[in-house]
N, C-alpha and C positions, 0 to 999 in steps of 0.2 A: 160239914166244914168246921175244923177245929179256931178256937175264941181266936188265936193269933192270926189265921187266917183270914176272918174276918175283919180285923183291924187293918191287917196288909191292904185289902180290898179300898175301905173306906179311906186308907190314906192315898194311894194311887189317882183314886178319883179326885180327892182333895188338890194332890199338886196338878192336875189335868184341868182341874177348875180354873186353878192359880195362874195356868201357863196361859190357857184362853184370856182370862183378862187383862194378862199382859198386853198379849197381841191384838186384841180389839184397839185398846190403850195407845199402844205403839201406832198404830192404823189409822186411828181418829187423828192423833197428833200430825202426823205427816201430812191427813188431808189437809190438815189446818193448814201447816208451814207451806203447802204448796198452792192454797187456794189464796194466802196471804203475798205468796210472789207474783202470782199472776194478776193481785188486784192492784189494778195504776194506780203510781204517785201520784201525791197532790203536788198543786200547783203550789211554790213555796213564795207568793207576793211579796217581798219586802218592804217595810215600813220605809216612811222618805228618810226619816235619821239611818236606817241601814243602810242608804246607796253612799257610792263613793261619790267624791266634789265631783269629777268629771262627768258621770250620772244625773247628777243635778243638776248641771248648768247645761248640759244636751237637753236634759226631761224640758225643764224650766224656756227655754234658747226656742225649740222646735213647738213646744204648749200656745207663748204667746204669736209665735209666727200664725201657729194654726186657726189664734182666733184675729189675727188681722188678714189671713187669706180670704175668712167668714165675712169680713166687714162691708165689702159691696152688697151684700145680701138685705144690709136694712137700710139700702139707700136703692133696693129694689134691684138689682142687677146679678143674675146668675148665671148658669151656664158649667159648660164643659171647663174652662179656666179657673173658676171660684171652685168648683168641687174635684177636679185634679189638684190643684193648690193645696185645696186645706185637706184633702185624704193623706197626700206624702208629708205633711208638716206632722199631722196626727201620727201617722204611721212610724216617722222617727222617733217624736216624743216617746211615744207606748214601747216604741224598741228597746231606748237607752234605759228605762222605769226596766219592763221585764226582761234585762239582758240577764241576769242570772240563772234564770229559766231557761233561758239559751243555751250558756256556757252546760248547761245542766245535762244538757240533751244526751244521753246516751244512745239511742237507735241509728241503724247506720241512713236511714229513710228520714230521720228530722235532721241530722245534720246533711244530709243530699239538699234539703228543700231548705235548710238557712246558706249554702253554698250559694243554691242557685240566686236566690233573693239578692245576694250578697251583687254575685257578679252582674246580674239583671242590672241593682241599682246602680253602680260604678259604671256600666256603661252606661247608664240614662244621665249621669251624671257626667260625664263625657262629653256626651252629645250637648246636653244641655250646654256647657259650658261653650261647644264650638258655634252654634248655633246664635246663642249668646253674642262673641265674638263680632260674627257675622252682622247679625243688627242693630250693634253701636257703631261697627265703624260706616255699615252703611248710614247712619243717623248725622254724621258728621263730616260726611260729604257735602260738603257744604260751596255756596257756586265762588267761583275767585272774584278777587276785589277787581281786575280788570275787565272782568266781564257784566257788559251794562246790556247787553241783549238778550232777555230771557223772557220767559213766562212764567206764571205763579200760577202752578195748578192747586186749587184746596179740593181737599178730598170731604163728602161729605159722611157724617155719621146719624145718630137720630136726633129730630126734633120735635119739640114740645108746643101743637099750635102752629102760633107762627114765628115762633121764637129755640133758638138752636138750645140744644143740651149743655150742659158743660163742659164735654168733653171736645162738642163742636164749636162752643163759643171759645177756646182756647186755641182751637185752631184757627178761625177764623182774627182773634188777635194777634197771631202769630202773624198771619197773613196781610194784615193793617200796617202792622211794625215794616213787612217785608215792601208793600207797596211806598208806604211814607219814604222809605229810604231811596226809593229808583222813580220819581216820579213818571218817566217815559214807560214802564212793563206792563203789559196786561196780565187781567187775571182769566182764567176760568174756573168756573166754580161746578162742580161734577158733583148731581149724586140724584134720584129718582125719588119717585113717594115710595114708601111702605104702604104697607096694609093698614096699619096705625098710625099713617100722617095724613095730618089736612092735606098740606103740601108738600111741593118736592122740596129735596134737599138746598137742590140749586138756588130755588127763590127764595126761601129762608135767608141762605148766606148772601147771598144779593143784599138781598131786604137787610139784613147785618151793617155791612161793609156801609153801604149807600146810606146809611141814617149816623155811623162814626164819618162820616164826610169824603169817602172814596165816589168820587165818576163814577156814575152810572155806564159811559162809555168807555171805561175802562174793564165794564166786566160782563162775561159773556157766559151765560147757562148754557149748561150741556145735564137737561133731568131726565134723561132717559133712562141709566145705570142703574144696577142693581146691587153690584156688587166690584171689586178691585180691581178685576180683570176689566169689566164691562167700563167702568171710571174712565182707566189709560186708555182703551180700545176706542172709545167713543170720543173721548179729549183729543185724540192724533186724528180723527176726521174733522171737531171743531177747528184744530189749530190750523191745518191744512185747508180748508173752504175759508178761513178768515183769512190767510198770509199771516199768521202770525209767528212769531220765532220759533224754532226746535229746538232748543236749547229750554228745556226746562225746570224749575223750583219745584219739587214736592213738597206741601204742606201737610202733615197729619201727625201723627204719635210718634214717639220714639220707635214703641214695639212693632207697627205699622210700618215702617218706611222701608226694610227692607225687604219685605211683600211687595207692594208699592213700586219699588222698582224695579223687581223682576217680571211684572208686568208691564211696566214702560217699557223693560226692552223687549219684550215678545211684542211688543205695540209696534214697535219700529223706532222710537227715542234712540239715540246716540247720547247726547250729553243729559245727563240726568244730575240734580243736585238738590239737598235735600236742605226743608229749613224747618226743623222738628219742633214740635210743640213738647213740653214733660207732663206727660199724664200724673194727672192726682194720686198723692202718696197713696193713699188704700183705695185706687184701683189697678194699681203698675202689678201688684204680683197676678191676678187673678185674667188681665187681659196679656200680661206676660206669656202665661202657661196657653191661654187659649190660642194667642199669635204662635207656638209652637205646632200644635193641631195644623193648623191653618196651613206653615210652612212644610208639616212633613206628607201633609196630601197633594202639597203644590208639585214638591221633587217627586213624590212618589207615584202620583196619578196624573202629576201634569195638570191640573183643575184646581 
């Protein structure tokens, strides 16, 4: 093989060297570029000076609701009402903070499942509203000035010993207020032991009324009941064995009375009227949420 020959050879292989490490090159890089689109975005949090005022005052509006849904919690009182309450307060604050992350969404599966959320809460929010509706104006059915014939039924909740709850001693005021003003009406006082009462409900609120200077023979226990159904159901056989009026006063919560009276009338009541007591600021959202529970088992199972 002549000298030029040679050189022909060693230069061929030289650019065959050259082209391979191109294409390696070219090869590596693409892996790169396409293992870099397949790795998920970050979550892009924005600082609270990046959100817009409306952001703020939703984050901030829905934060503190969430810790006053929390607040029966250190006065001991929990449940289904206090933790639906403070979940959906939480759940908006956190929405309105990472709505950018939202807007953000490019997959057609996250913006399906922010749809759905969407439409979910607008009808819970719906409902909520009509439901709502429903148990102020039954709270404010309240009995007419010409009517002097009635009954005072107090509904009972839990007590401490032999002394009522707060939430029972306000009813039972209520129920003071209502007797002072009619001196002729009786009362009955509806409610059973628990598990965790000395005594029933009924001798409690007795024992109440009777030491603020209400007749004793103004008022008549009925502590068998366990529960709202069993309260009205048992009260329409009190009122019945004693002749007392049908026409009767419901005493309890705001959020409570229109429960309350959909039991009087599966009882057999006709004129029902209600003389509401106002639950304590930080516990109205929490026994709010829970009187909902309450009502959509009532329409939906009947129980």
């Amino acid at each position: 093989m002549s000298e030029n020959q040679q050189k022909e050879v060693v230069q061929n292989e030289k650019t065959a060297a050259e082209k391979t490490d191109v294409e390696l090159q070219s090869t590596k890089g693409g892996g790169a570029s396409q293992n870099k689109k397949n790795q998920p975005k970050k979550l892009n949090f924005q600082r609270w000076s990046e959100l817009s005022r409306t952001r703020k005052i939703i984050t901030a509006v829905f934060g503190l609701l969430f810790l006053w849904c929390l607040a029966p919690i250190f006065f001991g009182i929990s449940g289904i009402g206090v933790m639906s309450s403070s979940f959906i307060m939480l759940f908006i604050s956190a929405a309105a903070y990472c709505w950018n992350i939202v807007e953000s969404a490019r997959s057609l599966k996250m913006r399906a499942i922010c749809i759905f959320i969407a439409l979910l809460g607008s009808a819970g929010l719906i409902a909520f509203g009509i439901v709502s509706g429903l148990m102020i104006k039954a709270s404010i059915t309240t009995v007419p000035d010409d009517c002097r014939s009635y009954t005072v039924v107090v509904l009972g909740c839990k007590t401490i010993d032999d002394q009522p709850s707060w939430m029972l001693q306000d009813r039972l005021d209520k129920a003071y207020r209502e007797l002072l003003k009619n001196p002729d009406v009786m009362c009955v006082v509806t409610g059973g032991q628990g598990d965790d009462e000395l005594y029933s409900e009924a001798y409690v609120m007795k024992k109440y009324l009777t030491e603020r200077g209400i007749s004793a023979d103004r008022i008549i226990m009925e502590d068998s009941s366990g529960n709202t159904e069993e309260n009205m159901l048992y009260t329409k056989a009190v009122i019945e064995l004693n002749g007392l009026s049908q026409n009767v006063v419901i005493v309890t919560d705001r959020f409570h009375e229109l429960r309350a009276r959909i039991w009087a009338e599966k009882a057999g009541f006709d004129n029902i009227y209600s003389a509401c007591c106002d639950t304590r600021i930080y516990l109205v959202t929490g026994y709010w949420f829970r009187e909902m529970f309450g009502l959509a088992r009532l329409y939906v199972f009947g129980c």
